[in-house]
C-alpha atoms as one frame of an Amber mdcrd trajectory, in Angstrom:
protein
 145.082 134.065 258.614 141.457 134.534 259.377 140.801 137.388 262.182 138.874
 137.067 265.454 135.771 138.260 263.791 136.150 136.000 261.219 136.580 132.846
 263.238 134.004 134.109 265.766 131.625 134.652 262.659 132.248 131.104 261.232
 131.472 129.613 264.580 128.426 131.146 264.987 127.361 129.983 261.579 128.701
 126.329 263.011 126.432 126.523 265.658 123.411 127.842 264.403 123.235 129.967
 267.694 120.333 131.432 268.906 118.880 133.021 271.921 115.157 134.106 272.781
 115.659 135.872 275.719 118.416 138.130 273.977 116.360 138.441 270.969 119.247
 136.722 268.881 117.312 134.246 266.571 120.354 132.872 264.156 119.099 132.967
 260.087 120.774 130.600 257.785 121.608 133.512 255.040 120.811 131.387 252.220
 117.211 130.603 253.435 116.622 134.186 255.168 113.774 136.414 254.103 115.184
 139.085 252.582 112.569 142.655 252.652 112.097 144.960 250.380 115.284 147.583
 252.261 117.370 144.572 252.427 120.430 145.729 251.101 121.445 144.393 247.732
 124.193 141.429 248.500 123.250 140.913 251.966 124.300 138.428 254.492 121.373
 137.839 256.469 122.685 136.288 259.952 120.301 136.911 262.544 117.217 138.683
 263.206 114.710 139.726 266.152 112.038 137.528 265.638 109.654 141.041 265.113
 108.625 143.491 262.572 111.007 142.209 260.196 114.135 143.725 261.961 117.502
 141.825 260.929 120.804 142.117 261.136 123.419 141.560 258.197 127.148 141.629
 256.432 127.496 143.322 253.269 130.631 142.071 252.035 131.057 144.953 249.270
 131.148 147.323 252.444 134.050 145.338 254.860 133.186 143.632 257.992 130.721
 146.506 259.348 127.161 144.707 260.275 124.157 146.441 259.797 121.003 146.668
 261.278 117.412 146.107 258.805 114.049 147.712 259.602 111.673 147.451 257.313
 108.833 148.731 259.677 110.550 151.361 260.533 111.311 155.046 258.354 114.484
 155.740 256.130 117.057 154.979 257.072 115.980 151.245 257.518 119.381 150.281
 257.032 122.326 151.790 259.288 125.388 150.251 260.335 125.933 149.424 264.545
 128.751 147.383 264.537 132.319 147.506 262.490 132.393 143.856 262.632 130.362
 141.044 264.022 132.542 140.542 266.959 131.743 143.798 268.062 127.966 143.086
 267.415 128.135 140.337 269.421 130.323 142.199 272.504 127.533 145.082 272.005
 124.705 142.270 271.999 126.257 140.907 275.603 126.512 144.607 276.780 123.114
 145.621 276.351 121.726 142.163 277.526 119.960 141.876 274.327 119.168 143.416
 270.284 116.100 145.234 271.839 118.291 148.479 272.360 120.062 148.233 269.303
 117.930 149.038 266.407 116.511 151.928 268.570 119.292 153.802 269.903 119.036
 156.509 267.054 115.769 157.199 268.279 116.923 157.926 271.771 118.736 160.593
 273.800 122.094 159.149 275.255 119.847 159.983 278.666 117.365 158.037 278.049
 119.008 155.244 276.073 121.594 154.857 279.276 118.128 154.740 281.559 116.945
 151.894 279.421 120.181 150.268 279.405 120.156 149.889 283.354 116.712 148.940
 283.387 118.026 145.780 281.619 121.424 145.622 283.757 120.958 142.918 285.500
 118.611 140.672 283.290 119.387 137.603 280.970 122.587 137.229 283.087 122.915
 133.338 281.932 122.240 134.345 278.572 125.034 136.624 278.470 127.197 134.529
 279.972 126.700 131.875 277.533 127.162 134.260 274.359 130.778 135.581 275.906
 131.672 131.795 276.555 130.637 130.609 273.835 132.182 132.840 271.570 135.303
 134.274 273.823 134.272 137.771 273.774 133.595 140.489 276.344 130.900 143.150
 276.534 132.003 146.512 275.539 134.215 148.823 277.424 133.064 152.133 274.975
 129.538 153.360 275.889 127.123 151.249 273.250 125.093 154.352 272.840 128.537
 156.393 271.627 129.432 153.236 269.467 125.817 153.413 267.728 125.811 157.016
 267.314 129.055 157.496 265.664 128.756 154.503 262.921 124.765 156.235 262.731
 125.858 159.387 262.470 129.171 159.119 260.278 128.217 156.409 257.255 128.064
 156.665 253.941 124.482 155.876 253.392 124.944 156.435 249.349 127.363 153.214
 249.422 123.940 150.953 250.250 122.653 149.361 247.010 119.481 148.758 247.151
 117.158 146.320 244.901 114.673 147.937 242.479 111.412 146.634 244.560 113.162
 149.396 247.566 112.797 152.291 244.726 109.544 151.108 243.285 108.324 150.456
 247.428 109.333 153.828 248.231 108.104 155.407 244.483 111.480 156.802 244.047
């Protein structure tokens, strides 16, 4: 018996879904550009449409998604969901991915600022993602979701490939 997740993750693939003004661009994971921090054995399912940033499965790790920056600093990998129907809840929460890659960067003060700013915007958007998929946005604060898979991963369970070590001259 497949879970929620699982179905919700299969329809999505069905779909091909994608959404500009949530920054929600779907990748087919066979054809997706993988970078040189893309974790070894990645899923590739969606990215941003900037600066690389993607999101992915690992399937050696569970059903946590992860968020990919190349253009960032290390980490550029870090989970912020346990599974991709959470991603998508926190997606329909924050109105968007343009918090979500970020948040680490932010105090819970000033992420929760940024968060209203965008309370009221892509309403349709967001409407359509919940229908779409049956799922609600989050009743945990996003930033205390983010923080605590941030803050409380095993980073040493990432493989990476060897063009990461050789990139980074480790």
């Amino acid at each position: 018996m497949k879970t929620k997740s699982q179905q919700v993750w299969k329809k999505y693939h069905s779909e091909k879904f994608t959404s500009y003004p949530l920054a929600l661009e779907y990748e087919d994971p066979r054809k997706a550009v993988h970078y040189f921090c893309t974790p070894v054995g990645a899923e590739i399912f969606a990215s941003i449409g900037v600066d690389g940033v993607h999101y992915c499965t690992v399937p050696k790790l569970g059903e946590a998604v992860f968020a990919v920056t190349p253009e960032s600093s290390d980490p550029y990998v870090f989970p912020v969901a346990n599974n991709f129907s959470e991603f998508l809840s926190l997606v329909a929460t924050l109105r968007g991915t343009n918090l979500i890659d970020q948040a680490h960067l932010f105090t819970k003060d000033r992420f929760e600022t940024l968060m209203q700013e965008q309370a009221t915007a892509n309403a349709d958007e967001v409407k359509k993602l919940c229908e779409t998929f049956g799922i609600e946005p989050l009743e945990c604060s996003p930033y205390d979701l983010l923080m605590e898979l941030y803050n409380n991963f095993d980073y040493s369970k990432i493989k990476f490939s060897r063009e990461y070590y050789e990139t980074l001259g480790l």
